[in-house]
N, C-alpha and C positions, 0 to 999 in steps of 0.2 A: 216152547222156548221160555227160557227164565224173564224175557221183556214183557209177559203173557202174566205173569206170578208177580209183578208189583216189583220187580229190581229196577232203581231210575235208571232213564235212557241216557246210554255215555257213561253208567258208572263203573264198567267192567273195565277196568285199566290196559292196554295194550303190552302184551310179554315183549320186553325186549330180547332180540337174539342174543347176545354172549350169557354162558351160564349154563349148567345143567337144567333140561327142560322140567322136570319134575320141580327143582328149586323155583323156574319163573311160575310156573303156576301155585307151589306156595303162597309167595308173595303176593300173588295177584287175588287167590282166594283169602288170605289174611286182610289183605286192602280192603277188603270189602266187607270183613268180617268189624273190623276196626273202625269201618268210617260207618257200620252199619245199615248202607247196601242190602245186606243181606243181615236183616234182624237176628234176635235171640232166637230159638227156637225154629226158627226159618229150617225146612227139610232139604236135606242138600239131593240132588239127583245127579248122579254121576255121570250121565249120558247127557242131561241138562249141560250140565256146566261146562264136559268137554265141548261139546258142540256150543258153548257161546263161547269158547274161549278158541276155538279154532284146533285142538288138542286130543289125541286118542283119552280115551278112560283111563288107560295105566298111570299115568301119571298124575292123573286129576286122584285115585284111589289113590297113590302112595300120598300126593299133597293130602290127602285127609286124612290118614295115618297118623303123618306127621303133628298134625293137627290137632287130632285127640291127643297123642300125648302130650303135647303142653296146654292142652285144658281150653283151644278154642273150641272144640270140635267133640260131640258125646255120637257114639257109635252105638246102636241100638241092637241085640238081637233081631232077626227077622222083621224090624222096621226101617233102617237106616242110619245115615249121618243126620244128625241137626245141630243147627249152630247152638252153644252151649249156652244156657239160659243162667246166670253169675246170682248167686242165691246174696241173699244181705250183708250176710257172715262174711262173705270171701271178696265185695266192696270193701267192706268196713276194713277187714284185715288191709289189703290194698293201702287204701287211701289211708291209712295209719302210716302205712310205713313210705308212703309217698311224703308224708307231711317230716317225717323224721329226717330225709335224705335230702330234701327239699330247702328246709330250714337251714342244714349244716353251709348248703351250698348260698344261699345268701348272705351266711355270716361270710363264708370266705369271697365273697365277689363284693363283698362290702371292704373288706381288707385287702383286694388285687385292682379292681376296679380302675381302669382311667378315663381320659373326658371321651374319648375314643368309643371306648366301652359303651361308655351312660350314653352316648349319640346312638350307637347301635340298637339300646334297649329303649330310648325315647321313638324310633322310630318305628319298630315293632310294634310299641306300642300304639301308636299315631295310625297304624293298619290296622290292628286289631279294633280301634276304634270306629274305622270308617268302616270295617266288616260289620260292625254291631247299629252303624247308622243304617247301612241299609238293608238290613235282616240276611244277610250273610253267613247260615250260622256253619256253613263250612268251613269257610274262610274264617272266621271267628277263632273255630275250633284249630285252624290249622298255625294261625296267629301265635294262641296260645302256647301251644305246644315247641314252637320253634322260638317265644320268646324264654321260657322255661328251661328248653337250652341252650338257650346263650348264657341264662345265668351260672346253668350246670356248668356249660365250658371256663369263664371268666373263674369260677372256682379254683378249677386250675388241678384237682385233685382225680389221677386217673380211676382209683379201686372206687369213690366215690361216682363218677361218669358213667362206670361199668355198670354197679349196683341198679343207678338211676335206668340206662338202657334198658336194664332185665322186665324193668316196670310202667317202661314210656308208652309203651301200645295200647299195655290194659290200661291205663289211665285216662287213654286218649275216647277209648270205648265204653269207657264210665263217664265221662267230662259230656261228651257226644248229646245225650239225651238234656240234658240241662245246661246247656250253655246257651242257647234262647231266655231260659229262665234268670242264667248268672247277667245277662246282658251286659249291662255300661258298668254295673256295680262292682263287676271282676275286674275290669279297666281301670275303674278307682282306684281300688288296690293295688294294680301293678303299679299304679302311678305313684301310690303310697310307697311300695317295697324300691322304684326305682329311686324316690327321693333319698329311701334311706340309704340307699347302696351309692349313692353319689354325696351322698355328705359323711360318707366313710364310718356308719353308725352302726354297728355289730349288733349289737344287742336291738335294737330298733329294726334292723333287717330282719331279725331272729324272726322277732315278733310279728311283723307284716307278713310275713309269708307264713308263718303260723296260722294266722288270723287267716288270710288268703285261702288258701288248702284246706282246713276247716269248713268252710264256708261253703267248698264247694262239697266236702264230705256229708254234710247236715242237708244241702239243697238234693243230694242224688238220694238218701235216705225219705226226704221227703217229696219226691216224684210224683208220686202215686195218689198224695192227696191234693195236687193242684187240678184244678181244671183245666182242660184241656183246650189248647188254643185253637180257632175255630179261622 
């Protein structure tokens, strides 16, 4: 059983019934691929995973099909599926163009913004903080991500929402491993980018969340040479 392999207990999501069942167990093997559950490089075993998901094989094979093509998911000759192991380059690439689509979207939530607004994003933030008091880094990471778009939404701009969607997962799966490291400091910054987006300052949103997204780009780059937390 994958509970036997190191997957945390409870972290296999529950398929809800409406939907094609190949689609819920998608989702469910992406969830876990994303909130990584199920590591880089992690062997995926088909029989494994139908049988923890409740699910025949068929469907568990097409969801990793599916999978590998959009690049969670590497399919081995005569070895198998494992979860796809994200080389520097294709971070880097990423969280580039995370920072570009990111940046646009706090110029404009700095220009749509109302007290409304900034109350919604004060309080997101106020959770993400209390996730980070008490080593929450689920909750942290979950924080972030829904505070991120509220800003995307407050933008107001749909091909802009869209683009960001294509990219919100990987992001989240990158963010993942360093957001223990980012702790209260990431918090800062929001706090920084929310002041600027409630004193209606473009050029100063631009820049906070420049700086922000950066930060976290340079901290997932250097990973590898922190020590590791005991």
């Amino acid at each position: 059983m994958l509970s036997t392999t190191g997957l945390p207990p409870g972290a296999v999501p529950k398929l809800e019934r409406p939907g094609p069942l190949r689609d819920r167990v998608y989702e469910a093997l992406l969830e876990l691929i994303t909130t990584r559950a199920l590591q880089p490089g992690r062997h995926l075993v088909e029989s494994e995973l139908a049988g923890h998901l409740g699910v025949s094989r068929q469907p568990v094979r097409e969801a990793l099909q599916r999978l590998s093509t959009e690049g969670w998911v590497d399919l081995r000759p005569a070895q198998g599926a494992f979860v796809h192991e994200p080389t520097e380059e294709e971070a880097d690439q990423l969280l580039t163009v995370r920072t570009l689509l990111e940046a646009e979207a706090a110029r404009l939530a700095a220009a749509n913004a109302d007290s409304t607004a900034i109350a919604a994003l004060e309080e997101l933030c106020a959770e993400g903080e209390r996730a980070v008091a008490t080593d929450d880094v689920d909750g942290a990471v979950a924080m972030n991500a829904r505070l991120h778009a509220k800003i995307m939404e407050l933008a107001g701009n749909d091909v802009l929402a869209e683009l960001a969607a294509q990219v919100d997962r990987r992001v989240r799966w990158y963010y993942t491993p360093v957001a223990r490291q980012r702790g209260q400091q990431s918090w800062t910054e929001h706090r920084e980018l929310i002041a600027a987006i409630a004193d209606r300052d473009e050029q100063r949103a631009i820049e906070a969340m420049r700086t922000h997204t950066e930060q976290t780009r340079k901290m997932y780059h250097e990973r590898g040479n922190r020590p590791r937390r005991r």
